[in-house]
C-alpha positions in Angstrom: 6.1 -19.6 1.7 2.4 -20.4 2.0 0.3 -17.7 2.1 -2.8 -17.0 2.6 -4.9 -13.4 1.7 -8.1 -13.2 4.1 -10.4 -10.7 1.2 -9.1 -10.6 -1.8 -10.8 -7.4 -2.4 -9.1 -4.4 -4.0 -6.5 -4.3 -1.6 -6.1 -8.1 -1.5 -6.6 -8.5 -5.2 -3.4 -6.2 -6.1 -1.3 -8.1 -3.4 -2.3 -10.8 -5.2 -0.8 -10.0 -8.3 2.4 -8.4 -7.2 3.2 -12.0 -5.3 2.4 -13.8 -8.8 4.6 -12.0 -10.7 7.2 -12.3 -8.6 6.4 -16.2 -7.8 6.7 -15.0 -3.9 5.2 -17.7 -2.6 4.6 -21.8 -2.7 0.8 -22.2 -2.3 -1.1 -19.1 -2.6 -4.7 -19.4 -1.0 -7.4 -16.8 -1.5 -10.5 -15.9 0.2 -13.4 -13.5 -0.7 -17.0 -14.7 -0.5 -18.0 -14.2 -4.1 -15.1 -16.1 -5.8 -16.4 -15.6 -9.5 -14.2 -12.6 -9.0 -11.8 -14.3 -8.7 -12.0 -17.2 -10.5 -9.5 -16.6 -12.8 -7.0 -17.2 -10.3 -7.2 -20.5 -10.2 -5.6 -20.7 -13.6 -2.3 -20.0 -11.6 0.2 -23.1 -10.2 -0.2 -23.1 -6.4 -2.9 -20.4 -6.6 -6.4 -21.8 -4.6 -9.5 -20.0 -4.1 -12.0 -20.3 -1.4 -14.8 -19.3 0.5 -14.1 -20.8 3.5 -11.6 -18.9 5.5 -10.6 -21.8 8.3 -9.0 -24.0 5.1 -7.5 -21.4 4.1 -5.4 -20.8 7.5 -4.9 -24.6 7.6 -3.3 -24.8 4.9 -1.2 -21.4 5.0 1.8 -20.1 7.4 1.7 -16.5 6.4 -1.8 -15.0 6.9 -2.5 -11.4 5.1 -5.7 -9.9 6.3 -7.0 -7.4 3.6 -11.1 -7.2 4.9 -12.9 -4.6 5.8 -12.1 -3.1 9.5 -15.8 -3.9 10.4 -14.8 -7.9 9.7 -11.6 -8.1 10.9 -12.9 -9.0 14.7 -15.6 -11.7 13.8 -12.8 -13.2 11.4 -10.5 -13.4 14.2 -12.3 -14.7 16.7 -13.4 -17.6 13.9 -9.9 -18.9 13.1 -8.2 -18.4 16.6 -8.8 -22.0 17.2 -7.0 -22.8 14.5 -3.6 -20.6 15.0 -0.6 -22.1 15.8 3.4 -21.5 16.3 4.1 -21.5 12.7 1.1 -18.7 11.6 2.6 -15.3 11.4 -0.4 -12.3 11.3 -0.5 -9.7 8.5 -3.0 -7.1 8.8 -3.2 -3.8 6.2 -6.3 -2.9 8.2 -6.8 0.8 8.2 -7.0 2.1 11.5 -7.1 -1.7 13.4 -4.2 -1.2 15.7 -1.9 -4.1 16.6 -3.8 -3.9 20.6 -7.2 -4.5 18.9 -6.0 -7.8 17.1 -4.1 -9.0 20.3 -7.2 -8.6 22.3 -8.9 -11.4 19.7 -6.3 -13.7 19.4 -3.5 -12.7 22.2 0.0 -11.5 22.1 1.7 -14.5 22.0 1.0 -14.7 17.7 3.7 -12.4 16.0 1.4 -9.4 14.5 2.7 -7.5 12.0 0.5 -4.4 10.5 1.3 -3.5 7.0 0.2 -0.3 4.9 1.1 -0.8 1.3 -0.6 0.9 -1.6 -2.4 -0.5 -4.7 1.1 0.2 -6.6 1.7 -2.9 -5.0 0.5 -5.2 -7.9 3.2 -4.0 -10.3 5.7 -4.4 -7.8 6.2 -0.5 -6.9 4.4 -0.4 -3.7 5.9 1.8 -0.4 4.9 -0.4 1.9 4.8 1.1 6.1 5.8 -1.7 8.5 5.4 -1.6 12.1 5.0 -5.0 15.0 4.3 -6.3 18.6 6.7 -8.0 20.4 6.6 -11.3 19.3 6.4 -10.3 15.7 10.0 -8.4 15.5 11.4 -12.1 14.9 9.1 -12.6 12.1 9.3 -9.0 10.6 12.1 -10.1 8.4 9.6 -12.6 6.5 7.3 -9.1 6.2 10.2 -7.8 4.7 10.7 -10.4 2.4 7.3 -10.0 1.1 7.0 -6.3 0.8 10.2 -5.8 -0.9 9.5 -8.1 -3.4 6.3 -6.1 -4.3 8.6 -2.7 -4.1 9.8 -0.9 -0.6 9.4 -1.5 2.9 9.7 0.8 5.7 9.8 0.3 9.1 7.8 2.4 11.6 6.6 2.9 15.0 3.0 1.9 15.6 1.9 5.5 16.0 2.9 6.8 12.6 0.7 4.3 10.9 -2.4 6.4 10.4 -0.1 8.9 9.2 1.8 6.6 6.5 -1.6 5.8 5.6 -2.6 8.9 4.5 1.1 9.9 2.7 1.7 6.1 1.2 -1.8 4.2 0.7 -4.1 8.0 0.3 -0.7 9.1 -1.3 -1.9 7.6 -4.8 -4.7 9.0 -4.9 -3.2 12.7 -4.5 -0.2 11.6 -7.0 -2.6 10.2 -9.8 -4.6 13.8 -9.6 -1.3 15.6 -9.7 -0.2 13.6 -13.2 -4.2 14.4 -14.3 -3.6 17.8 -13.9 -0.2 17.9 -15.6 -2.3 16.0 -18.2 -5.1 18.3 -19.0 -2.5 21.1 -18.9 -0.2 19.6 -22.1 -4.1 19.3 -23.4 -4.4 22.9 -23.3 -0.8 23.7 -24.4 -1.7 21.7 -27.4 -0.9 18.4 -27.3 -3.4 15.1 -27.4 -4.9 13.7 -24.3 -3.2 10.5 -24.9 0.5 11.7 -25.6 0.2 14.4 -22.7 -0.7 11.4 -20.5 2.5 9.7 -21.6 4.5 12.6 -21.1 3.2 13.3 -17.5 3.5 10.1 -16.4 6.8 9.6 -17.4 8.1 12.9 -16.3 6.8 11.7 -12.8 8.8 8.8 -13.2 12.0 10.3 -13.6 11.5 12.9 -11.4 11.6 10.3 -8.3 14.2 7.8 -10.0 16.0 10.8 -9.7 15.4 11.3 -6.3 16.1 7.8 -5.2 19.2 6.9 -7.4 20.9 9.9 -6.3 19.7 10.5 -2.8 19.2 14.0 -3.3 17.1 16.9 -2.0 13.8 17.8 -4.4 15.2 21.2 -4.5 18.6 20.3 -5.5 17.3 18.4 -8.4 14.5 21.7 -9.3 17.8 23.9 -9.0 19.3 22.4 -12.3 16.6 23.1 -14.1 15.6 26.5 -12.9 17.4 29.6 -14.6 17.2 33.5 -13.6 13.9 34.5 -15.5 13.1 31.1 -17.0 10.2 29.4 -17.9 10.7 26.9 -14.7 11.4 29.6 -12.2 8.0 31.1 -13.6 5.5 28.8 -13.9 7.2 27.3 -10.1 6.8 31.1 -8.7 2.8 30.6 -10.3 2.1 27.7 -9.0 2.8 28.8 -5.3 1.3 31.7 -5.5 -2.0 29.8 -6.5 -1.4 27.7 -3.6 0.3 24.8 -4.6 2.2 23.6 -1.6 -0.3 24.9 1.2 -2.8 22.9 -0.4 -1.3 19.3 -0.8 -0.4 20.2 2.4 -3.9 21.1 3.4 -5.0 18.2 1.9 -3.1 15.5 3.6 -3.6 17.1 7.0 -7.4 17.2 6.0 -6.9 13.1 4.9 -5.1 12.4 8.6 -7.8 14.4 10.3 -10.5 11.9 8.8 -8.2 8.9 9.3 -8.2 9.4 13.1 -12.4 10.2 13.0 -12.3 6.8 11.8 -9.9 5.5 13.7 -12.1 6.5 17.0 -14.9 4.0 16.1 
């Protein structure tokens, strides 16, 4: 495949690096317009950087847009001359529905929006998938992508802003949990370093359980849980500080902004 990624920022950048470890591709182009940040790149078979956006589409079939939401529409309208049958559309735009991309550069381009998080560039991305019309054909090729840099999920449009928050924001909240787990073996007495370790894995295995066996969280927290254990009462704790209600809280909180942004 020959891709193109239109702002290889942060976002672009670790999609970037999930596709070059796994060799997803047969020319890689990248755009951003400072490319000494990404100079390196070029070190890479296949792998071209460049400033200049139009050669980049010219020479791509897949086209992953990764810019800011404030770009996206002056980008579009640039390279629309330039689309053709065999370009397939790619945006992880927060908040830029599918409509607003269609308006630029019309329905008849398959348009596939993508939300997948920075665990992307180690391959471990959950990636939210959702298309127009056109695009279902091509949503396989989206597939192909996306599961190569982790999981892919389907979705309707409308649940986009709400994947956003759970999948992309979802790191975020995760990384604070394992901090938190962190500073806690601190306390308990262990070094910041080997707590770390020990969180981190822990995390690990407790969602390669999850998926491997297909359970239920509490099914899993049942086997480790006896009557007046240390489990049972540090869980019990936990919830009655408000553990639950407030990652619950707080991802209703990130959705709530999500849409305020989504309105302008």
């Amino acid at each position: 495949m020959k891709i193109a990624i239109i702002g290889t920022g942060n976002l672009g950048l670790s999609i970037a690096k999930g596709l070059i470890v796994n060799n997803t591709y047969t020319d890689l182009y990248l755009t951003k317009r400072n490319l000494d940040d990404i100079k390196d790149y070029e070190e890479y078979k296949s792998v071209f950087i460049t400033s200049d956006n139009v050669k980049a589409i010219k020479n791509a079939d897949i086209l992953i847009f990764a810019v800011q939401p404030s770009q996206l529409e002056s980008i579009l309208q640039k390279i629309k001359p330039h689309l053709n049958d065999k370009h397939v559309v790619i945006s992880t735009i927060t908040g830029f529905p599918i409509s607003r991309i269609e308006a630029q550069i019309g329905s008849d381009v398959p348009i596939i929006r993508a939300m997948p998080n920075t665990a992307i560039s180690v391959g471990k991305s959950m990636t939210c998938l959702c298309h127009n019309t056109i695009g279902l054909k091509k949503l396989p090729i989206a597939e192909a992508i996306f599961n190569g840099l982790g999981t892919s999920l389907t979705i309707e449009e409308s649940l986009m802003q709400a994947a956003t928050v759970l999948c992309a924001s979802g790191i975020a909240f995760w990384m604070r949990l394992i901090r938190a787990t962190t500073q806690g073996g601190v306390q308990m007495g262990f070094d910041a370093d080997i707590a770390l370790q020990m969180s981190m894995h822990t995390a690990m295995g407790a969602a390669s359980l999850l998926i491997q066996a297909g359970s239920h969280p509490e099914e899993e927290i049942d086997k480790v849980t006896t009557p007046r254990g240390c489990t049972i009462t540090g869980l019990n704790e936990m919830e009655h500080q408000g553990l639950s209600s407030s990652l619950i809280k707080g991802l209703n909180a990130s959705f709530d902004k999500i849409n305020e942004i989504a309105k302008h």
